[in-house]
KOLPA-935537 format. One record per residue: residue number from 1; residue in three letters; x, y, z of N, C-alpha, C in turn. Coordinates in nm, 4 decimals, m for minus. Atoms other than C-alpha are relative to their C-alpha. Layout:
[sefi NUM, 'ala', [X, Y, Z], [X, Y, Z], [X, Y, Z]];
...
//
This chain:
[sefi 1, 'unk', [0.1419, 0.0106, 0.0293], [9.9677, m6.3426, 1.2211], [m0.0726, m0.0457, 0.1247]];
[sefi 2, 'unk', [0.1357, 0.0643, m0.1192], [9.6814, m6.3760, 1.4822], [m0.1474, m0.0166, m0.0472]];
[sefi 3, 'unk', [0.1630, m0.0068, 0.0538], [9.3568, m6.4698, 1.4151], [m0.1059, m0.0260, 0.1484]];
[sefi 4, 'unk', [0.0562, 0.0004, m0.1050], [9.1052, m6.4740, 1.7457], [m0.1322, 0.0468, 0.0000]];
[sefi 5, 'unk', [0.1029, m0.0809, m0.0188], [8.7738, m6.3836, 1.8461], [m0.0441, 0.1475, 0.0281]];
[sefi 6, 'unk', [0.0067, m0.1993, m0.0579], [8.6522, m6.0184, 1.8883], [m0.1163, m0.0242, 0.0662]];
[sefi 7, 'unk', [0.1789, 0.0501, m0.0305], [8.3164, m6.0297, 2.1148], [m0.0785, 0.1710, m0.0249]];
[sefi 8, 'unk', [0.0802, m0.1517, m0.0098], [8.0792, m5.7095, 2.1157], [m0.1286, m0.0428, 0.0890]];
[sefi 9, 'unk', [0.0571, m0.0326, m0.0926], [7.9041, m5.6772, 2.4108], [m0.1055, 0.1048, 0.0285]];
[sefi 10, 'unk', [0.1083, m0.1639, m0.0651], [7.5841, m5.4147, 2.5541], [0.0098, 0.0190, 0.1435]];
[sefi 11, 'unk', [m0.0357, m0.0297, m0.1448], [7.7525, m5.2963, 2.8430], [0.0306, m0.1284, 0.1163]];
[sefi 12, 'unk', [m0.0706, 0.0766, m0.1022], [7.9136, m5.6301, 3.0045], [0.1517, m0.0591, m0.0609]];
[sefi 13, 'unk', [m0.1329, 0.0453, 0.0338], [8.2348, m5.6246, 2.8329], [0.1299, m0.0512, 0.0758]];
[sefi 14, 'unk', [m0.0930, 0.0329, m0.0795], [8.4470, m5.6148, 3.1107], [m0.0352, m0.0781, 0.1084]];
[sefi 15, 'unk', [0.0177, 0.1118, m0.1162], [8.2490, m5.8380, 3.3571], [0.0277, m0.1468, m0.0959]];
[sefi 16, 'unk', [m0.0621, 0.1786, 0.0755], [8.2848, m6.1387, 3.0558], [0.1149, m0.0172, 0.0034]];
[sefi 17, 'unk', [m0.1704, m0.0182, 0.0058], [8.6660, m6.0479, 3.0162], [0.0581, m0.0694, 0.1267]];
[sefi 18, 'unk', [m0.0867, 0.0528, m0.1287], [8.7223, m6.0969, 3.3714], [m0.0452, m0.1230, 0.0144]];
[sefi 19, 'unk', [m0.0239, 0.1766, 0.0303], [8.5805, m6.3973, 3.3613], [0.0375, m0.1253, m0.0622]];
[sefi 20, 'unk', [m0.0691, 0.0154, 0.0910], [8.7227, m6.5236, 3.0960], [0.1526, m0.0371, 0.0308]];
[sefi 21, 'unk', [m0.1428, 0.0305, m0.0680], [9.0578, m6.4486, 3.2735], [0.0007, m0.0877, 0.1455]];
[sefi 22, 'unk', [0.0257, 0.0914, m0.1318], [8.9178, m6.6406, 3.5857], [0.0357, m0.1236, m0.0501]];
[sefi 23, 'unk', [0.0220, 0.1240, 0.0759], [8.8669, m6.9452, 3.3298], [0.1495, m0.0140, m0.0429]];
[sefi 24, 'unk', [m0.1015, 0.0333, 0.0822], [9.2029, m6.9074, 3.1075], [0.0986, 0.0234, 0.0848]];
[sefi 25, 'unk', [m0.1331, m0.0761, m0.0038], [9.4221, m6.6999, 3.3095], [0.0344, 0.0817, m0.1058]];
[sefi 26, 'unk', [m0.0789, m0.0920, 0.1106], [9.6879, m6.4604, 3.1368], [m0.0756, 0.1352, 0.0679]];
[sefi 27, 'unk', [0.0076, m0.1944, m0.0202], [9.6889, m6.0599, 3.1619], [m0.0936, 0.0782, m0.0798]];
[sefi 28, 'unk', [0.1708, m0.0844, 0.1170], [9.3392, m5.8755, 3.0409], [0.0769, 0.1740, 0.0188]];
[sefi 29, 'unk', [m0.0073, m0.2112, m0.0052], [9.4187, m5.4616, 2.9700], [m0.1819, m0.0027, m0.0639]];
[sefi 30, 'unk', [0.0819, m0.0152, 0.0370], [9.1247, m5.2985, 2.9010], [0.0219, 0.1541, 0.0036]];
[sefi 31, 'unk', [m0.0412, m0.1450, m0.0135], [9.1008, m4.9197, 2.7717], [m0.2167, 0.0147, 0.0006]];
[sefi 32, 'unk', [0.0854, m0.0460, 0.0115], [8.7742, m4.7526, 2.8241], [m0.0369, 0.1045, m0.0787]];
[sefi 33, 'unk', [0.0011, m0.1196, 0.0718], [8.6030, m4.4912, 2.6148], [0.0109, 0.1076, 0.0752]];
[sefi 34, 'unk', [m0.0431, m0.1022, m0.0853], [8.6409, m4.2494, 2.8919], [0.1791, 0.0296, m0.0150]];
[sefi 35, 'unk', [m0.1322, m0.0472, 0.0235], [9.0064, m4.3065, 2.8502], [0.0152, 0.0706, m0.1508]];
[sefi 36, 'unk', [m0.0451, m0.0799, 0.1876], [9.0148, m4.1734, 2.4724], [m0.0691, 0.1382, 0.0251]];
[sefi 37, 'unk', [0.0381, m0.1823, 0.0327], [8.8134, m3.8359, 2.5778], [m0.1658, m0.0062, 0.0461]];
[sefi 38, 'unk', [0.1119, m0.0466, m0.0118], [8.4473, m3.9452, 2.6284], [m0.0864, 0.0060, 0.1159]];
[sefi 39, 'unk', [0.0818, 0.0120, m0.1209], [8.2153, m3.8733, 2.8968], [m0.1626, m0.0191, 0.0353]];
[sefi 40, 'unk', [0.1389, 0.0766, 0.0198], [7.8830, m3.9663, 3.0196], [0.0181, m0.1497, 0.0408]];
[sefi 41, 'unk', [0.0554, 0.1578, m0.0845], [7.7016, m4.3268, 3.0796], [0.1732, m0.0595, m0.1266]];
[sefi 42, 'unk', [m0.0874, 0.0717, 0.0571], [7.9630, m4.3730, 2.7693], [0.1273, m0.0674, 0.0731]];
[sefi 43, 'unk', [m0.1001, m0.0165, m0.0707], [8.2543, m4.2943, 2.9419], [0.0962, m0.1441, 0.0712]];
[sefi 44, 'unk', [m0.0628, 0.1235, m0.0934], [8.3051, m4.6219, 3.1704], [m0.0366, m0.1365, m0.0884]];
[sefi 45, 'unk', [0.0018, 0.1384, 0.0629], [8.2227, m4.8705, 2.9031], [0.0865, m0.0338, m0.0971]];
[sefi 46, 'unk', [m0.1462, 0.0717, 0.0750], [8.4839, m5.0840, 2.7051], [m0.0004, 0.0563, m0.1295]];
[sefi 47, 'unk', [0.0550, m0.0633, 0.1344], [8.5838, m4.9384, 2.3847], [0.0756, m0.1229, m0.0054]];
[sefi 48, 'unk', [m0.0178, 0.1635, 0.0604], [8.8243, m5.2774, 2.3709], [0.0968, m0.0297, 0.1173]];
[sefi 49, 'unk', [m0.0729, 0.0814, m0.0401], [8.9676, m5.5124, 2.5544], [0.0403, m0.1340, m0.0031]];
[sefi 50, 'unk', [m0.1117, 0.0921, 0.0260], [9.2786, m5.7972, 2.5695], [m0.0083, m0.0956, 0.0917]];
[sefi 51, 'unk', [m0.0941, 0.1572, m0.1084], [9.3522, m6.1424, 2.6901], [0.0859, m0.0502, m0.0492]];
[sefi 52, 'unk', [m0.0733, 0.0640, 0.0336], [9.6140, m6.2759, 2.6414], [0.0641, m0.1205, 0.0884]];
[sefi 53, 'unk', [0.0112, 0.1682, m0.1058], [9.6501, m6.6607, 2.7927], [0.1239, m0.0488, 0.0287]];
[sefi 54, 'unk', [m0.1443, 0.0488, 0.0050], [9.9790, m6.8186, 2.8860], [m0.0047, m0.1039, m0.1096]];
[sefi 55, 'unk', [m0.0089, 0.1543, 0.1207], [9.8390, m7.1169, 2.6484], [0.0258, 0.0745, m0.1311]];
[sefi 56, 'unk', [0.0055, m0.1072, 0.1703], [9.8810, m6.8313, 2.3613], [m0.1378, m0.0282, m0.0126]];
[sefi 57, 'unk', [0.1741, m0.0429, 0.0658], [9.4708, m6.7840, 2.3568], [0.0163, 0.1489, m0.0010]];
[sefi 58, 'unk', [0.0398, m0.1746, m0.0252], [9.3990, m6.4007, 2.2612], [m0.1407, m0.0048, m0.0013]];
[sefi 59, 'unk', [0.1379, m0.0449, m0.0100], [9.0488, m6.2840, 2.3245], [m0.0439, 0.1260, 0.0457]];
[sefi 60, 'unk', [0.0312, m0.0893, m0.0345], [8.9057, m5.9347, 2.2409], [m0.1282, 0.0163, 0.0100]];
[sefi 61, 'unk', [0.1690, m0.0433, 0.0225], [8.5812, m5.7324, 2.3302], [m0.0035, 0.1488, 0.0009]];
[sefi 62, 'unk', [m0.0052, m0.1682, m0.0705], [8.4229, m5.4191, 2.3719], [m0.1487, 0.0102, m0.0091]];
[sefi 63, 'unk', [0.1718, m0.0649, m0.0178], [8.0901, m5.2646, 2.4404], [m0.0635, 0.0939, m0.1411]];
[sefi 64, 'unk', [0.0719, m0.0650, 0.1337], [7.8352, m5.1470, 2.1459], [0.0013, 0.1432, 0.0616]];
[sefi 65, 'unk', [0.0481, m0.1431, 0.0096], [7.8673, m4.7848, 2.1107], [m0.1679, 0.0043, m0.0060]];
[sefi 66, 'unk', [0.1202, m0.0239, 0.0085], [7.5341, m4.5778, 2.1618], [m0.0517, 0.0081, m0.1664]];
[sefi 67, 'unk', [0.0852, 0.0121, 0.1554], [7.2775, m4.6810, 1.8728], [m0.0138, m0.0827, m0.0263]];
[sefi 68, 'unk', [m0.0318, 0.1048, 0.0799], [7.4157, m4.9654, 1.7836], [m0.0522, m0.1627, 0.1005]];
[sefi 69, 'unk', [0.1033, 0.1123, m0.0971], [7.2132, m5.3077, 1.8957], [0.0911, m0.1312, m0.0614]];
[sefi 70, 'unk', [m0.0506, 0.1408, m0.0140], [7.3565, m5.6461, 1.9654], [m0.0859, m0.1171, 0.0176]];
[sefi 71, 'unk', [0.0790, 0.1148, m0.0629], [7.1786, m5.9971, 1.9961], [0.1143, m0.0570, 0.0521]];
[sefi 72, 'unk', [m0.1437, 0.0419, m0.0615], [7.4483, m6.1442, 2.2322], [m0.0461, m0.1786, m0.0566]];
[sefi 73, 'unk', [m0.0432, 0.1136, 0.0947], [7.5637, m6.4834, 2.1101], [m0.0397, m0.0227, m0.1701]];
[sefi 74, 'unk', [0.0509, m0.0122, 0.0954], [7.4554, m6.4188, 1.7634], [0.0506, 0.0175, m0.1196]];
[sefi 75, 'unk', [m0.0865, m0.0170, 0.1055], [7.7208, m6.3151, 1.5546], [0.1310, m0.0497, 0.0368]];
[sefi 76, 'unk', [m0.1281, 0.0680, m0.0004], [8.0329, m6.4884, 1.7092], [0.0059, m0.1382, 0.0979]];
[sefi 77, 'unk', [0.0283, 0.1575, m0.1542], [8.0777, m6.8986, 1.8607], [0.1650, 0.0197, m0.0309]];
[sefi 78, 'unk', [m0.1575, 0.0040, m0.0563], [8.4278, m6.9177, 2.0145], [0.0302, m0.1809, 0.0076]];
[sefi 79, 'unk', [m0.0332, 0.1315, m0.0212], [8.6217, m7.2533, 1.9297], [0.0574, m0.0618, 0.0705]];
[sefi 80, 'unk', [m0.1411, 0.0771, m0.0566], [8.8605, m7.4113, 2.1987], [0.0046, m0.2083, m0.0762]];
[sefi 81, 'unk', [m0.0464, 0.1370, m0.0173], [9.0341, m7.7463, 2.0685], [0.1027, m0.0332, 0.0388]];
[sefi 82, 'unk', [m0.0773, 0.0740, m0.0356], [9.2673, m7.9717, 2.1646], [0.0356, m0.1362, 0.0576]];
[sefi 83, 'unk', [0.0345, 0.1256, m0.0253], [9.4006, m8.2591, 2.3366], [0.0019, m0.0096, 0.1403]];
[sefi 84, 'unk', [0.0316, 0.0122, m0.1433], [9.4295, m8.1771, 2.6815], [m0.0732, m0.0013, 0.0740]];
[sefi 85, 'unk', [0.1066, 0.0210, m0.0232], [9.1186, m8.3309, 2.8137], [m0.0199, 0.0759, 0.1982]];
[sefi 86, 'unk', [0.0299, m0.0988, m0.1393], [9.1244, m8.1657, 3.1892], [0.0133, 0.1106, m0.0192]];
[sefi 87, 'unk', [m0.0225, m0.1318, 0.0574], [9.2112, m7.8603, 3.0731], [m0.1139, 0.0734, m0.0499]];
[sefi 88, 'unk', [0.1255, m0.0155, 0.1078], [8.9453, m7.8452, 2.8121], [m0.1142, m0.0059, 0.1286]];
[sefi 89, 'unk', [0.1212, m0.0168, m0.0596], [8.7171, m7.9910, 3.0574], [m0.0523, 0.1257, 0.0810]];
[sefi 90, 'unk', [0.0490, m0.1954, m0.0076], [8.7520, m7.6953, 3.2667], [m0.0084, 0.1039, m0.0127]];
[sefi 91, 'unk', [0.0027, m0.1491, 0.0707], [8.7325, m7.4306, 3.0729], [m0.1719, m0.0469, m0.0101]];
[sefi 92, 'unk', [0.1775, 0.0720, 0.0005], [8.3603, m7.6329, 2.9888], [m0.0362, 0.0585, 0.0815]];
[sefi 93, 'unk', [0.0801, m0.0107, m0.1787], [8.2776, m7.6313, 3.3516], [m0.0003, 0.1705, 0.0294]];
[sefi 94, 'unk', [m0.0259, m0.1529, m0.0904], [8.4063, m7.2521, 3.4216], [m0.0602, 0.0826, m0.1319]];
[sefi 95, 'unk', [0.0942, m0.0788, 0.1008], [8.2005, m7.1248, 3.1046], [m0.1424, 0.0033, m0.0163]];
[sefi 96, 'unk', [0.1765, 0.0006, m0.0360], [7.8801, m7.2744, 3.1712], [m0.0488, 0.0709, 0.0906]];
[sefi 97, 'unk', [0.0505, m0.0529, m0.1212], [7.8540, m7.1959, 3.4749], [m0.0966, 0.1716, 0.0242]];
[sefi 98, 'unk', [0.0557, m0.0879, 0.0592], [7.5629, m6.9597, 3.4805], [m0.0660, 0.0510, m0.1527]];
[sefi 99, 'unk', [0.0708, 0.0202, 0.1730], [7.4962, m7.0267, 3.1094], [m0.0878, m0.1095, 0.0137]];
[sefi 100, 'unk', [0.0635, 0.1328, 0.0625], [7.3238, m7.3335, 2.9035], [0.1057, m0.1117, m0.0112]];
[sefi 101, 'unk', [m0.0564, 0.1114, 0.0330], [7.4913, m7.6389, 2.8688], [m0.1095, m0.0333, m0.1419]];
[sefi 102, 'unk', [0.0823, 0.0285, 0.1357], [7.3394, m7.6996, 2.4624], [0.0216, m0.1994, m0.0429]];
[sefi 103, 'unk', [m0.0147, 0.1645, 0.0962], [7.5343, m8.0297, 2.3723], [0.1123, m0.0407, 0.1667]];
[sefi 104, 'unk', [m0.0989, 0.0440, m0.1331], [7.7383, m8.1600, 2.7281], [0.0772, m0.0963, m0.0682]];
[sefi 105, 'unk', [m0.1538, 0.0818, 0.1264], [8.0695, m8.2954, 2.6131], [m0.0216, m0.1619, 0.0104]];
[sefi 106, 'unk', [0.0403, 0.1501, 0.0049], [8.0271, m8.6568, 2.5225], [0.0910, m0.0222, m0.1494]];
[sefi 107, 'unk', [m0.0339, 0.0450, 0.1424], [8.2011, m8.8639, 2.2266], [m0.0850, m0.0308, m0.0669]];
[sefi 108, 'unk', [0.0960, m0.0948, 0.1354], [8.0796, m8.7725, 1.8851], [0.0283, m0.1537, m0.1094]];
[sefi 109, 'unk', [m0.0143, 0.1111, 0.1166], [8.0680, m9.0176, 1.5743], [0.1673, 0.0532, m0.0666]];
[sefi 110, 'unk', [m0.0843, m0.0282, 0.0634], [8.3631, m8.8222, 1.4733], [0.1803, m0.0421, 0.0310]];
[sefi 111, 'unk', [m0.1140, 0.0805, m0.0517], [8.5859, m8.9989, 1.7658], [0.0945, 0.1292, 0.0853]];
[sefi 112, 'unk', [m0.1002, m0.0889, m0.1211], [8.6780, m8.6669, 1.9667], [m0.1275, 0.0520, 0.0882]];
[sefi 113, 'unk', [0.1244, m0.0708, m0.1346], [8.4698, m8.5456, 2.2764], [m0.0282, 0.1819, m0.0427]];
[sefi 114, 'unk', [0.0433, m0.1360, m0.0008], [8.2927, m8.2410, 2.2054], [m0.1695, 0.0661, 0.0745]];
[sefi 115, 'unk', [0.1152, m0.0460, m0.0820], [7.9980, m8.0210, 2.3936], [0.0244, 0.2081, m0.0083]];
[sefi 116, 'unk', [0.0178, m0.0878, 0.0250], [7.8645, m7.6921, 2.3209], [m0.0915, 0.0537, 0.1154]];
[sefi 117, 'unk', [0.0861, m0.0774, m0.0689], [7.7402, m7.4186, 2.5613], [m0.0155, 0.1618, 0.0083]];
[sefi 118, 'unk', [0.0236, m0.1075, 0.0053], [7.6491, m7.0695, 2.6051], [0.0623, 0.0607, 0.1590]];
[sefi 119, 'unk', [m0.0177, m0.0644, m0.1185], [7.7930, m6.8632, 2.9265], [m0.0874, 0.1087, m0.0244]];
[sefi 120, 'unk', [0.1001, m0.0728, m0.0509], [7.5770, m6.6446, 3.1185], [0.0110, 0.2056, m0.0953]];
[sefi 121, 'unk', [0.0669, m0.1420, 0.1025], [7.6562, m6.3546, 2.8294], [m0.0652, m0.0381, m0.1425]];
[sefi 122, 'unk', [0.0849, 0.0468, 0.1226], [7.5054, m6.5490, 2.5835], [0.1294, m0.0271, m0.1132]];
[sefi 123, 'unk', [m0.1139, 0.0436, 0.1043], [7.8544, m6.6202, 2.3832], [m0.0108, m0.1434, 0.0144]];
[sefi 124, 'unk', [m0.0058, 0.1391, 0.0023], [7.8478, m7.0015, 2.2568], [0.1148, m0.0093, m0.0040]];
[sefi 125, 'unk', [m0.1425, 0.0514, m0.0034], [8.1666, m7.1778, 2.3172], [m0.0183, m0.1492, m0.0514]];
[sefi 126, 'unk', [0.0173, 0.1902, m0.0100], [8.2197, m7.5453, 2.1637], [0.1683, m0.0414, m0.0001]];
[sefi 127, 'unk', [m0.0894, 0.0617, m0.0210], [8.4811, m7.7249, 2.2719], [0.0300, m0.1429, m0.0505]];
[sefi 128, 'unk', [m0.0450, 0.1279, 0.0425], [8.6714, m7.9998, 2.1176], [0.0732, m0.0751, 0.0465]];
[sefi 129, 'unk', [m0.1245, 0.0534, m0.0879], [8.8910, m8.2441, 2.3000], [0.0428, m0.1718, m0.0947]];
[sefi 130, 'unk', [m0.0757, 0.1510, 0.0511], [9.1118, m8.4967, 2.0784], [0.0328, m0.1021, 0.0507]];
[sefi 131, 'unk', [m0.0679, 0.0304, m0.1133], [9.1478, m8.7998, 2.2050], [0.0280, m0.1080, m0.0945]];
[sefi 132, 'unk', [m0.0460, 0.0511, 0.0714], [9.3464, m9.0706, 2.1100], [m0.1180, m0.1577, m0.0099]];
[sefi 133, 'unk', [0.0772, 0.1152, 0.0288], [9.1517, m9.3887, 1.9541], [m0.1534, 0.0070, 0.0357]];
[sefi 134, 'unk', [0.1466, m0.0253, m0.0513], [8.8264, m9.2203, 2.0201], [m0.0736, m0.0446, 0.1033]];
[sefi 135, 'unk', [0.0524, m0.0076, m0.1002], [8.8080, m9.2820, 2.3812], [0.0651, 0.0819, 0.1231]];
[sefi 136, 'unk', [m0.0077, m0.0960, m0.0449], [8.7976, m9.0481, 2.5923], [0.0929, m0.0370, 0.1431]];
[sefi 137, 'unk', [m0.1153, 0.0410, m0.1267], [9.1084, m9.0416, 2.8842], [m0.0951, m0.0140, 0.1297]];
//
């Protein structure tokens, strides 16, 4: 069983991907709709593509077929948790960058560090970082 994000993109599927793999690491494939047969502006845009992380993160996307309209960050927020607080942190740092920072990671009433932001395709990411006795390493 996998369960993971899918993103849908308007033509920057494969510039988020690669960044993405800048941030996580692991091996991105990507097939284009040109590879299945089609040609045109279609042609060179993502029909889907793979990450797969050494931490075991998967993360797919692909570009909106013609017609079809996207509000980017709008229909999917991507969760990272855990407890490995450097880790976490930079994935933070290497997702903003070029985005919003919404909530900057800080401890929560709930006793784990969390901070929500948007990267520069408009996908929200919130990150959770467990920590032990609700202070932060």
């Amino acid at each position: 069983m996998l369960l993971n994000p899918y993103l849908t993109l308007d033509g920057t599927a494969r510039e988020a991907m690669t960044l993405y793999q800048s941030v996580f690491g692991g091996e991105l494939s990507v097939m284009t709709f040109g590879d299945m047969g089609a040609e045109g502006d279609l042609a060179a845009k993502v029909m889907h593509a793979h990450l797969a992380t050494p931490d075991g993160l998967t993360l797919m996307a692909s570009d909106i077929p013609p017609g079809e309209v996207v509000e980017p960050g709008s229909t999917v927020r991507v969760s990272l948790s855990g407890d490995d607080e450097d880790r976490l942190r930079g994935w933070f740092d290497g997702l903003s960058q070029g985005g919003e920072v919404h909530v900057p990671l800080a401890l929560q009433a709930w006793g784990d560090v969390f901070g929500q932001c948007a990267d520069r395709f408009g996908i929200i990411w919130l990150v959770n970082i467990a920590v032990e006795g609700g202070q932060p390493g």
